[in-house]
N, C-alpha and C positions, 0 to 999 in steps of 0.2 A: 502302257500307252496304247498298245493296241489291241484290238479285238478277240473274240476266243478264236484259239485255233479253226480251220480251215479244213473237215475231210476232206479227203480226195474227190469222193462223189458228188462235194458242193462247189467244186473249183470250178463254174463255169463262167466267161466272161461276164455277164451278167453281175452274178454274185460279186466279184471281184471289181466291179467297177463300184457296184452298194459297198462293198468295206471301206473302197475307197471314198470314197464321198461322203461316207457316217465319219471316218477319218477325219476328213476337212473341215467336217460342219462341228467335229468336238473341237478341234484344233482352235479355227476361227470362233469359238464360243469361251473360250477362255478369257477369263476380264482382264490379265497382267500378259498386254500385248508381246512383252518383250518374249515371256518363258513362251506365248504362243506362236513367235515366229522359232525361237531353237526351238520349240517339239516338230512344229514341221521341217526342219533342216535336217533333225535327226531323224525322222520319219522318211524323208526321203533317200538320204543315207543307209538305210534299212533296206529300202527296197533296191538301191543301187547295188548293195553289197548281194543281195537276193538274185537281182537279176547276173551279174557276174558268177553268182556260184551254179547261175543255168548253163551260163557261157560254158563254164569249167567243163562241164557232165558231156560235151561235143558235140561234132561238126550240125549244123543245121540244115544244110544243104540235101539231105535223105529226105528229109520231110518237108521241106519245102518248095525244089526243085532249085530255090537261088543260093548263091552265097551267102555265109552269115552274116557281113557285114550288109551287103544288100537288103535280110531281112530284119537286121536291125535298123537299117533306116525307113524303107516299106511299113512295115509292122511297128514298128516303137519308136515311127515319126525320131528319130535321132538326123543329125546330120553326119557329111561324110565324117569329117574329124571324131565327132565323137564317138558315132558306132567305133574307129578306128581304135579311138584311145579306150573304148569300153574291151572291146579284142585282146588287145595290149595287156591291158591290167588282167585279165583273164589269167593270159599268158604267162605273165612276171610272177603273179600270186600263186603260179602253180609248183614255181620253185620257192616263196617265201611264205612256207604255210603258217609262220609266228605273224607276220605282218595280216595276213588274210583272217586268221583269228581273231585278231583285235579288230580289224574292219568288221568282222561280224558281229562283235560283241558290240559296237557302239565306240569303242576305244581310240580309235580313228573316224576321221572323216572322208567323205568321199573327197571334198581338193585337198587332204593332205599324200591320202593314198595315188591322184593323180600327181602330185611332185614326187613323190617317193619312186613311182612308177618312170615318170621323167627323168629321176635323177640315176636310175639306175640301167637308163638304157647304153648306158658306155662301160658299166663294170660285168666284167666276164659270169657268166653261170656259178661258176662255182665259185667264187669270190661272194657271192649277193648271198649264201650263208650266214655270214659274217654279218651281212648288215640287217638280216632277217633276225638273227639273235638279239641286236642292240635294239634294232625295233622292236621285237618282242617284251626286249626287260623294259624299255622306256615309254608303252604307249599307255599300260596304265596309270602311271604316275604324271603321265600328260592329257591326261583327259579332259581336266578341268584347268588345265595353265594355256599361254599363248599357243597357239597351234603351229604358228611357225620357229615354236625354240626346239622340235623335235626334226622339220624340216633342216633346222639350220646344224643340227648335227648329223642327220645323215648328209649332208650336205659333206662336210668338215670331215667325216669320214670317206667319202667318196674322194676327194680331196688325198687324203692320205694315202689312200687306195690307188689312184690315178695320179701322180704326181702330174702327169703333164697335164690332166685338166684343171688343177692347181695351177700351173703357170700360163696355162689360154686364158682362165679366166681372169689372174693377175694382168696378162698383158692388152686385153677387151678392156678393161679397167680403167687403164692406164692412158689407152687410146682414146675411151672416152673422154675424161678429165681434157687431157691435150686439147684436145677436139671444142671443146668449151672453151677453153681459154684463148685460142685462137679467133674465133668464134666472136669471143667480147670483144 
């Protein structure tokens, strides 16, 4: 799907914007709209996992004088939240190197890797092993199934994991429902 590699000595903006844009114009030139909106979603996903694995390599701030998240938003027009949540996922993938593979391969998506990242902001360091393995064995065999049946077991594990966020979320639940029925 995508172009010949990239030397180093042709990486300049310039160039990179023309791959970009031959990118869009093969994409939108595809007759069966559907497969041509997933090749740009996966295409984008490509570049997001891309861009995260620059996040990874560190701090920004030597070379640009700002913060990384500042020049994530500056630079690559992001907003606060998501420069934030781009940071994040950096972060988490650094300890889930099965999870981060499969984002690189294509095996995941970028909003499934942001729930996963979501879900795992309440389970300790080294616990997120464990869920990095399950991720690992189950994203290829979820590549092409619903994308939230892989969410809804790291879910179910997190769950198992955190008992009591088992029972917050039972009792939010709970509160809801109440809340409707009073409501009618």
């Amino acid at each position: 799907m995508f172009a010949t590699p990239i030397s180093p000595a042709d990486r300049t903006p310039d160039h990179v914007e023309d791959v970009v844009s031959s990118l869009r114009q093969s994409i939108c030139a595809t007759p069966d709209r559907s497969l041509a909106i997933a090749q740009a979603l996966r295409a984008a996903d490509a570049l997001t996992a891309a861009a995260i694995h620059l996040l990874q390599q560190g701090n920004l701030e030597p070379m640009t004088g700002l913060p990384t998240e500042m020049t994530l938003s500056l630079t690559g027009r992001r907003t606060g939240t998501e420069a934030r949540m781009l940071m994040n996922t950096a972060t988490t993938l650094l300890a889930m190197p099965l999870t981060k593979a499969a984002f690189d391969r294509g095996d995941l998506s970028w909003g499934q890797v942001r729930a996963i990242v979501c879900t795992m902001r309440p389970v300790d360091v080294p616990k997120r092993a464990a869920m990095d393995e399950l991720i690992g064995r189950q994203a290829d065999e979820s590549r092409d199934a619903d994308p939230e049946e892989l969410i809804g077991r790291v879910d179910d594990e997190v769950a198992s994991i955190r008992s009591d966020l088992a029972l917050a979320r039972e009792d939010r639940l709970f509160e809801r429902r109440s809340w409707r029925c009073r409501g009618s």
